[in-house]
C-alpha positions, -999 to +999 in steps of 0.1 A: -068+135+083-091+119+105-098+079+099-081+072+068-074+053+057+156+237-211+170+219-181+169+182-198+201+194-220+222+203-192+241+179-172+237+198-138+228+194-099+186+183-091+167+218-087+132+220-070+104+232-088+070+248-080+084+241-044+083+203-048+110+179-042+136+177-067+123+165-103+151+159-122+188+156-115+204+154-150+194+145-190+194+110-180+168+114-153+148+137-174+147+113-201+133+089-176+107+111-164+096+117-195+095+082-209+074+067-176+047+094-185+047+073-220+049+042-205+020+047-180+030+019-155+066+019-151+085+044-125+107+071-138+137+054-111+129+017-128+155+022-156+159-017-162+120-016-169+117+017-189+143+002-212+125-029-215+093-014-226+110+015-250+133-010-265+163+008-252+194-019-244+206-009-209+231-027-189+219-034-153+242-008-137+230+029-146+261+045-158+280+068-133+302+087-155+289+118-176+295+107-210+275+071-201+249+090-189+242+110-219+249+084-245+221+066-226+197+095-218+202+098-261+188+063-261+160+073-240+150+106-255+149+091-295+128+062-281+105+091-260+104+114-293+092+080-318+062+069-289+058+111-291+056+112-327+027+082-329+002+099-307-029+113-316-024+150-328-045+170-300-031+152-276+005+159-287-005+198-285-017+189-249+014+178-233+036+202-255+014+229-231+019+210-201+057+204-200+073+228-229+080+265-228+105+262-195+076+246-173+095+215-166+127+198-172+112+177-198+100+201-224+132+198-247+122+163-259+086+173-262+095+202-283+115+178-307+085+158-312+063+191-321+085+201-344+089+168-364+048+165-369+049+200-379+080+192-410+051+161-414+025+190-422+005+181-390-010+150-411-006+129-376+002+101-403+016+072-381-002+083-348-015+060-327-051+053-333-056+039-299-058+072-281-089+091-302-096+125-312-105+154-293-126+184-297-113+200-269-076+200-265-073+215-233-101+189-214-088+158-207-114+149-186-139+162-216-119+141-241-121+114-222-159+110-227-155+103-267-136+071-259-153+059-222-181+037-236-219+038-218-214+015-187-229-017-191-242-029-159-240-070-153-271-063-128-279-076-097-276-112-082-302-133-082-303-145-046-314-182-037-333-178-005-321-208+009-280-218+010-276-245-021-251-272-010-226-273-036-208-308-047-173-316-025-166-344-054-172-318-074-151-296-062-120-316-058-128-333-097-121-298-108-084-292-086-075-328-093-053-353-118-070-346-153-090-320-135-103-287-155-077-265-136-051-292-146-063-284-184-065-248-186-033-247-161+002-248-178+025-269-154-007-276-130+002-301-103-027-316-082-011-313-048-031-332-016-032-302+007-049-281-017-074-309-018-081-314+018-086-271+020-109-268-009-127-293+009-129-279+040-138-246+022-164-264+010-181-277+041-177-240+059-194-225+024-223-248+026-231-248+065-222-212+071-187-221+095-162-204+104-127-216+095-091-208+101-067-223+078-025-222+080-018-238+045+018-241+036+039-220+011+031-238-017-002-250-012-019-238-041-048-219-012-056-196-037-076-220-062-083-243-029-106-209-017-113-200-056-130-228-070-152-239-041-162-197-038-170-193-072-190-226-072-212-220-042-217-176-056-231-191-089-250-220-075-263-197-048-264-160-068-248-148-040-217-129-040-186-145-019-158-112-006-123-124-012-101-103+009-065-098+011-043-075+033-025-058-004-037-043-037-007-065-051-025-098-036-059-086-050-044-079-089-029-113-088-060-131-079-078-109-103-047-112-133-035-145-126-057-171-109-090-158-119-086-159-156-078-193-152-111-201-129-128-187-154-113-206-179-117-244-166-148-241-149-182-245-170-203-216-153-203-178-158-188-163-128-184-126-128-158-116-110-150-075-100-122-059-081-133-032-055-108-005-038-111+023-016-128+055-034-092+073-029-082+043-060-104+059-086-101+092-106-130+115-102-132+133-135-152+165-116-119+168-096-094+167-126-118+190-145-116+216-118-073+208-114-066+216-147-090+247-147-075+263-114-039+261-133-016+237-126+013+253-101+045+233-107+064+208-124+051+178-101+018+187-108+022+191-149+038+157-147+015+142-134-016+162-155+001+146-186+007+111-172-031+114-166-036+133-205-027+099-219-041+076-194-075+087-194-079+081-230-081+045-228-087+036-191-118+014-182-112+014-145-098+049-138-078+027-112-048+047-103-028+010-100-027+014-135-001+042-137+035+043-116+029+076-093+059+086-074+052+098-032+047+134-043+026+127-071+003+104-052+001+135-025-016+155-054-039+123-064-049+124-033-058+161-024-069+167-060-079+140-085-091+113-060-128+104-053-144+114-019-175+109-004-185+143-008-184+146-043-194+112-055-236+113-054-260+111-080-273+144-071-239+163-074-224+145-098-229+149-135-203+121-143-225+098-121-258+105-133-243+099-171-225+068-163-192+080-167-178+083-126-152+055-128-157+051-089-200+046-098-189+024-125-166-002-105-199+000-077-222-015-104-196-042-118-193-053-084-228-050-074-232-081-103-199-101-090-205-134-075-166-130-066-155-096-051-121-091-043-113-065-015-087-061+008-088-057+043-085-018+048-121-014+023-135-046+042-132-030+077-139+006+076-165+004+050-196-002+074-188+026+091-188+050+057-213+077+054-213+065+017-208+029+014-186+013-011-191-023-011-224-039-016-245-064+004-227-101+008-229-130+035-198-153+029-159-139+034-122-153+024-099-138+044-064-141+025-028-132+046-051-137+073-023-126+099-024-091+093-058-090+102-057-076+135-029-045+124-053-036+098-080-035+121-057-013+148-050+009+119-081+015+105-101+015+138-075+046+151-069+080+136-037+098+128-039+137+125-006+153+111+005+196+115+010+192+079-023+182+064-043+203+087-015+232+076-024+224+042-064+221+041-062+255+058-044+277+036-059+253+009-090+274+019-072+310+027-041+323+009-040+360+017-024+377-013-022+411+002-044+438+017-079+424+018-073+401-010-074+361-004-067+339-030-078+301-022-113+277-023-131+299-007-126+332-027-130+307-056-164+299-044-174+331-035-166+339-072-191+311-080-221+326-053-216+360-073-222+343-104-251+323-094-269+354-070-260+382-093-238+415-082-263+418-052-244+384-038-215+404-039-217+421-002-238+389+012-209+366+005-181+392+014-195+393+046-200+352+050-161+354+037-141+376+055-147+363+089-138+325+074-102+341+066-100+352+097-102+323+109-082+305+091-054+328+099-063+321+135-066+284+136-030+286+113-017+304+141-032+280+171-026+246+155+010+253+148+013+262+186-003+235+194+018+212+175+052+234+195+044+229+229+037+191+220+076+186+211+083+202+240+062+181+260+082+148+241+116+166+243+110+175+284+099+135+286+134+125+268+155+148+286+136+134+318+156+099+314+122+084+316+125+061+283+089+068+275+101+093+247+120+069+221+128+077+185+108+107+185+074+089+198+057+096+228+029+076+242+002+099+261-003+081+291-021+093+322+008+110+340+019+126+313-016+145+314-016+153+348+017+162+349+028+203+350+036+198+310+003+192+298-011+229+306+009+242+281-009+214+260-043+217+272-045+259+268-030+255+230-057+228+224-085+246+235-075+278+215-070+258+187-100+238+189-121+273+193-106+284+161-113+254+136-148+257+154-149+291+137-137+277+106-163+250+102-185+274+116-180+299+085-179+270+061-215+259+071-230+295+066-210+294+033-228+262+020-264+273+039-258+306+017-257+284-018-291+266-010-315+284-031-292+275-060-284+241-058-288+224-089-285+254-108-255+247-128-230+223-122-202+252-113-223+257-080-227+217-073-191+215-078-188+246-053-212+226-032-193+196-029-160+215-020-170+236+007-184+200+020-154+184+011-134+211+031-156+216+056-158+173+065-117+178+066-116+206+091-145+189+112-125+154+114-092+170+122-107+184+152-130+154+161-096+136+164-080+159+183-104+162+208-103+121+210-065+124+214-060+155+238-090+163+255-113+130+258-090+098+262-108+063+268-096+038+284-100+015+255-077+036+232-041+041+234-027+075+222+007+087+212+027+115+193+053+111+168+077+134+151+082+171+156+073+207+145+053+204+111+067+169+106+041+158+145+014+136+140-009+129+167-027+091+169-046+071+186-059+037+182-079+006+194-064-017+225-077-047+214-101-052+180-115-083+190-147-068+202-151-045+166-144-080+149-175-094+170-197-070+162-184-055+124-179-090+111-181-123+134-219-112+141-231-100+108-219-125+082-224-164+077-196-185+062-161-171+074-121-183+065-095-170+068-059-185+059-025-171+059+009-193+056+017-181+089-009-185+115+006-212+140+027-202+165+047-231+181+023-256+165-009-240+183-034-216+167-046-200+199-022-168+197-043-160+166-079-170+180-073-148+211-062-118+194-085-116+172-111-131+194-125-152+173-158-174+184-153-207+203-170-229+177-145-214+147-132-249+134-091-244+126-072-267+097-035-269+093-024-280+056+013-288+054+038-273+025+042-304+001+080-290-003+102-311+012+124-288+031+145-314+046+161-320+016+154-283+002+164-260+027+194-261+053+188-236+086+220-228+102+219-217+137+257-203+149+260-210+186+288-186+196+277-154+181+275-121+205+245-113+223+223-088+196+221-061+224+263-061+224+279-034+207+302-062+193+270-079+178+272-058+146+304-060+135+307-095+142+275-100+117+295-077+091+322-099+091+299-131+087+279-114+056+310-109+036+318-141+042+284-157+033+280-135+003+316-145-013+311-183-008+277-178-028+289-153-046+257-136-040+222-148-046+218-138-008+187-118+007+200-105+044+166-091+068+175-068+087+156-053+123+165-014+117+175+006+090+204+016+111+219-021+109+214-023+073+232+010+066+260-003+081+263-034+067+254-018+034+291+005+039+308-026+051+301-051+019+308-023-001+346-025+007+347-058+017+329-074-012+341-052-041+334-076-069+297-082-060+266-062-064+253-044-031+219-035-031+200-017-001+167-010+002+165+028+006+197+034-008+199+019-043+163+027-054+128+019-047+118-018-034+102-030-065+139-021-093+159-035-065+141-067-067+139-066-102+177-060-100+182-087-074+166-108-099+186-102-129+223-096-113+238-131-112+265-118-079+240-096-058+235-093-024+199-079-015+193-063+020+161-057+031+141-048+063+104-042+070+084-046+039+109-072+027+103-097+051+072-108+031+055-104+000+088-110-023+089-141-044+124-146-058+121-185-076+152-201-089+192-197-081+187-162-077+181-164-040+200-194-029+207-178+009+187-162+036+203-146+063+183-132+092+199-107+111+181-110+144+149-122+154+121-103+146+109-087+182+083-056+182+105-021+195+087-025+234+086+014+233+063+009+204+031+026+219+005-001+211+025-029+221+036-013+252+003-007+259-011-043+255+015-052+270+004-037+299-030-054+296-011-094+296+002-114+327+034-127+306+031-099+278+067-116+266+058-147+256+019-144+252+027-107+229+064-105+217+074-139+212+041-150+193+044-115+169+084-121+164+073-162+157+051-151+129+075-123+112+101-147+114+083-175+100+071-150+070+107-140+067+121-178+064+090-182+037+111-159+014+139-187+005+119-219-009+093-207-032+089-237-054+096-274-051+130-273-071+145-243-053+172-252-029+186-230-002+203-220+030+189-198+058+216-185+084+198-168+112+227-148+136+208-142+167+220-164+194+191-163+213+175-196+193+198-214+217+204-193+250+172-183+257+140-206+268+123-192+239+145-200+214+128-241+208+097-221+206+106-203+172+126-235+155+093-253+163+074-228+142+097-231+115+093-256+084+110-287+090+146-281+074+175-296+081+191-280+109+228-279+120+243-258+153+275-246+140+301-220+149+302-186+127+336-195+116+317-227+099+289-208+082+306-198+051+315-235+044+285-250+053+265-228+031+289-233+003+288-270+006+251-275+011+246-256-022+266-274-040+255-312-024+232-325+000+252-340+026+244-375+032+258-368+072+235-343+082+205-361+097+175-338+104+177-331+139+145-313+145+114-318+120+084-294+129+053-316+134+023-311+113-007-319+126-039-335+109-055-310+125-094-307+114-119-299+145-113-276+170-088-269+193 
């Protein structure tokens, strides 16, 4: 809330458990389950990747019929009972508690295991050595101590206390012909545009300048940023903040590009990845989950995944292990780190050296490279605890998401659901006068630490907390009520302001007869969590005289804080959203019922920018492939108003997409607001898909479009391989299906339209649905819109330019790929607009065709490059250095 960031024999229907989603749906998918708690890293729906790891031989298609499914979940389940039988005794015992005896699906398997190592004599000959030994078997967080080594700190940075120029010729020796990237680089090539950028890196490193650079896919930017950063931090002993906009981006750097910096280059950089504090496992947290009993099946799951993780984790980095939505739910309200708890003076974990969140502080406190991304970077100034340490200099990497991070980390999103959940969280009446909950846990804890006398003085601090809670239960789900009628009495109005379940909060909704009911459930509701933090600060006043005591009452402590921080946020936000709007913010509700959220967010971040980062920092860059929009960077500069004297570079792919890359632009297609639009595009797909008999990534605008389609190939395209994101499994085993399946057709929307790197025939055709725009009942864009004299082609056209040009990136990913990209929107060529996105676009050939020619022309270009088809528009590309 607030800113913020038995059963595996059968062959049966999914069942929920504990009142989770559904774990398991046959023998097959419990066999799964239990082999990606073995596996650590690897899903339980990534059955291709499971297989791989296990050694089990499975086809690409998961079987359909029974009989498949159990001769493979037999596969699964003697691999599982083999990686069983090699682990360390004690912890064997462990999970056999956690998931045997009927408490989840997976116990069967578990059981099997048990039973061999007790025919061995419970010798534990063969087990793996690699997890340790335990003296206590039910403390995983305890057991973990034997193995986590004393943290040896790299210590602080020696800081020069003037800037030390660092060598350019030095700099571009390393990226260049005989270079020492080229020697510790297999298949190195020295490529000019990575030159001129790691010079101009250089030069803003040096003089403290700020730099905007659009470098081409295939650039090489992220040694061009890497070598000159880690240069300058170690000449300098100053730390340099790389920053990208995804955790994925920031374990490349760190797994990939680094270890290779680190290789060629003759000084000792040390290098540390930082993430937000939610990343890390607080061991006080997983101490107390597996104490307060674990509830479910989701929630034994995942306390075994963690049972064998925590044995050998360094970084207590929750990107190690594959956690499914629900599981990273619990993570999050149960096992993650939070400000409250994470202090030297609560904290025994942190005092000893042993808090994995303390321990990732101190590496990067001796890191002349951090890497960060954008979400830690922005919001972390304005912690109450800070995370990142002191630094001057900044990369900022996929640059172009810059200013959506900022409007999301900037706003706050309350749900009914989490506030629904903190509350009983802290009252769960059981009957009579009898609560069960954190509080009558802590009050358990004050009688302990005061004596029987405490008994009465914490009864009465108690009971009037529950009543609260019951209160505030009662007023926030009213609350939440009358605000779907509010957004159902706006749709049934005709007014178009309440679209897909979203309702901005403008200022006639607010003076309109609807908000009352609004207003008077807001104020009740406010009064009540009022009480509730009210109660909670007595509770934690009452501890005071023994804090420090014991660790049970520190712990205590920290949760009553931790609670009490929630509760206090929830209706900080609230009153920002319903009861104190600013003409600065923009505020909308989504959803409906339990499912509502309430938001509000920033108009423009340019001023936050000025003053949270332009202002306080000396050398910044940022670069992104997609920055330009029509061959300009001033879109970019105004949004995210960055300084006049902020010096831009434009570094040109070195593919050479006119011989590389085909774009075909149909110039008879339907308008894409006509209802014949979409079946028109069916018909083309099945087309497109059959003459490349796959190998074809279709982007999609809405889910709803994609469904469709999805139904359509299906039966038109029988002897290919559909695959739909949402419908055939999570994002990352499609791809990795897409990849493998020789005839498959991947559709995508959303997150696919960047970030996927498909290299080779695999993806041989793009199509792009239609172009890119922003929904315009989107409540931030609607209300910047508002703010803009042309909001169409100074807002939409610029944001659809970028996504499209990030979408088009997908196809040529190296300099021997060769490709086709079909975009079916006929607005390229009937509206004014349209010159302004092909000039965005890298320089491909381009040919204006009719749909009945695509098929063909896809076919033939992939099979020759025609010697007829003369470029007729190349994208120019600038020198550009200096301002604009």
């Amino acid at each position: 809330m607030g800113n913020r960031a038995g059963g595996a024999r059968g062959g049966g229907a999914g069942r929920r458990i504990g009142g989770g989603p559904p774990v398991v749906e046959d023998r097959l998918t419990a066999a799964m389950q239990l082999a990606s708690i073995l596996v650590l890293d690897v899903g339980a729906n990534d059955r291709l990747g499971l297989g791989r790891r296990l050694g089990v031989p499975v086809p690409l298609t998961e079987p359909r019929q029974a009989s498949g499914r159990v001769r493979e979940a037999e596969l699964f389940e003697k691999a599982c009972r083999e990686r069983l039988g090699r682990l360390d005794l004690t912890l064997l015992q462990q999970l056999h508690r956690l998931l045997s005896n009927g408490a989840t699906p997976l116990g069967p398997v578990v059981d099997e295991a048990m039973q061999d190592r007790v025919r061995l004599g419970l010798s534990g000959e063969g087990s793996d050595p690699s997890v340790g030994t335990a003296t206590a078997a039910d403390d995983t967080s305890e057991r973990s101590h034997s193995t986590l080594q004393p943290f040896a700190s790299p210590g602080a940075l020696q800081k020069s206390p003037e800037r030390v120029r660092i060598s350019e010729d030095q700099v571009i020796a390393a990226l260049g012909p005989g270079g020492s990237i080229n020697e510790a680089m297999a298949g190195y090539e020295p490529r000019p545009g990575q030159v001129r950028m790691a010079r101009a890196v250089t030069r803003s490193l040096n003089d403290g300048l700020r730099l905007v650079i659009e470098a081409g896919t295939g650039t090489g930017k992220s040694l061009a940023y890497l070598v000159p950063a880690s240069m300058f931090a170690v000449a300098n002993g100053r730390r340099v903040v790389i920053s990208t906009n995804t955790i994925t981006l920031q374990e490349q750097l760190f797994n990939k590009d680094i270890p290779v910096l680190r290789k060629a280059l003759p000084h000792d950089v040390q290098v540390a990845v930082l993430k937000g504090r939610t990343h890390y496992l607080c061991l006080r947290r997983l101490r107390l989950f597996l104490s307060n009993g674990l509830d479910g099946a989701p929630e034994r799951i995942l306390a075994a995944r963690i049972a064998i993780w925590v044995r050998t984790t360094e970084t207590g980095d929750r990107g190690e292990l594959a956690i499914s939505e629900a599981e990273s739910a619990i993570w999050t309200n149960h096992l993650s780190a939070d400000v409250m708890h994470c202090t030297t003076r609560l904290c025994r974990d942190n005092r000893s050296g042993r808090c994995f969140l303390a321990r990732a502080r101190r590496r990067a406190e001796g890191a002349h490279l951090l890497v960060v991304n954008h979400a830690l970077l922005l919001t972390d100034r304005a912690m109450e605890n800070p995370v990142l340490p002191e630094y001057d200099d900044v990369i900022l990497d996929e640059a172009h998401h810059l200013e959506a991070v900022a409007t999301d980390q900037l706003g706050t999103t309350v749900s009914a659901r989490e506030i629904g959940f903190e509350l009983a969280s802290l009252s769960q009446p059981q009957g009579g006068t009898r609560f069960g909950g954190t509080v009558a846990r802590i009050a358990a804890v004050f009688v302990e630490a005061a004596g029987e006398p405490g008994r009465e003085q914490i009864a009465l601090i108690t009971a009037p907390i529950h009543e609260a809670c019951e209160t505030a239960r009662v007023a926030v789900s009213s609350l939440f009520e009358v605000s779907t009628d509010l957004m159902d009495r706006a749709s049934r109005g005709g007014r178009g302001d309440a679209v897909d379940r979203e309702l901005r909060l403008t200022e006639s909704h607010r003076e309109g007869e609807s908000w009352g009911p609004v207003a008077m459930a807001w104020d009740e509701a406010s009064a009540a969590l009022a009480l509730v933090d009210r109660g909670l600060q007595g509770m934690v006043a009452a501890f005071d005289p023994f804090v420090g005591s014991s660790e049970t009452v520190d712990d205590a402590v920290a949760d009553l804080a931790a609670s009490r921080q929630a509760i206090s946020e929830a209706r900080e936000s609230l009153t920002r959203i319903l009861a104190a709007p600013d003409d600065t913010e923009v505020y909308w509700i989504a959803g409906a019922g339990r499912e509502m959220t309430m938001h509000a967010a920033p108009l423009a971040v340019d001023a936050l920018l000025q003053s949270n980062l332009y202002e306080q920092k000396s050398a910044i860059i940022m670069t992104s492939a997609t920055i330009q929009v029509g061959g300009s960077f001033r879109h970019f500069r105004n949004r995210l108003g960055l300084p006049q004297d902020t010096m831009v570079l434009e570094v040109a792919s070195p593919f050479d997409y006119p011989k590389q890359a085909l774009l075909l632009v149909p110039r008879d297609l339907p308008d894409p607001t006509s209802p014949a639009h979409g079946t028109v595009i069916q018909d083309i797909l099945a087309g497109v898909a059959s003459a490349m008999n796959g190998r074809t990534l279709v982007l999609f605008t809405s889910y709803a479009s994609l469904r469709a389609a999805h139904a359509h190939l299906r039966e038109m395209t029988p002897h290919l391989t559909i695959l739909g994101q949402g419908i055939d499994g999570p994002r990352s085993v499609i791809l990795d299906r897409f990849r493998a399946t020789p005839n498959a057709i991947l559709l995508g929307t959303n997150s696919f339209w960047e970030g996927i790197d498909v290299v080779g025939d695999a993806l041989s055709c793009l199509v792009i649905v239609k172009l890119p725009f922003t929904v315009p009942s989107d409540p931030v864009f609607a209300a910047r819109s508002e703010l803009l004299e042309d909001s169409f082609m100074q807002l939409a056209v610029p944001q659809a330019v970028l996504r499209l040009k990030q979408g088009f990136g997908r196809l040529i990913r190296s300099g021997t790929d060769r490709g086709v990209v079909a975009i079916l929107d006929s607005r390229l060529v009937t509206r004014r607009y349209g010159q302004t996105f092909i000039d965005s676009l890298p320089p491909a050939t381009i040919v204006h065709c009719g749909a009945r020619e695509l098929a063909g022309l896809v076919g033939d270009w992939i099979t020759r490059v025609p010697d007829d088809l003369v470029p007729e528009h190349v994208a120019g590309i600038g020198d550009g250095t200096g301002l604009e």
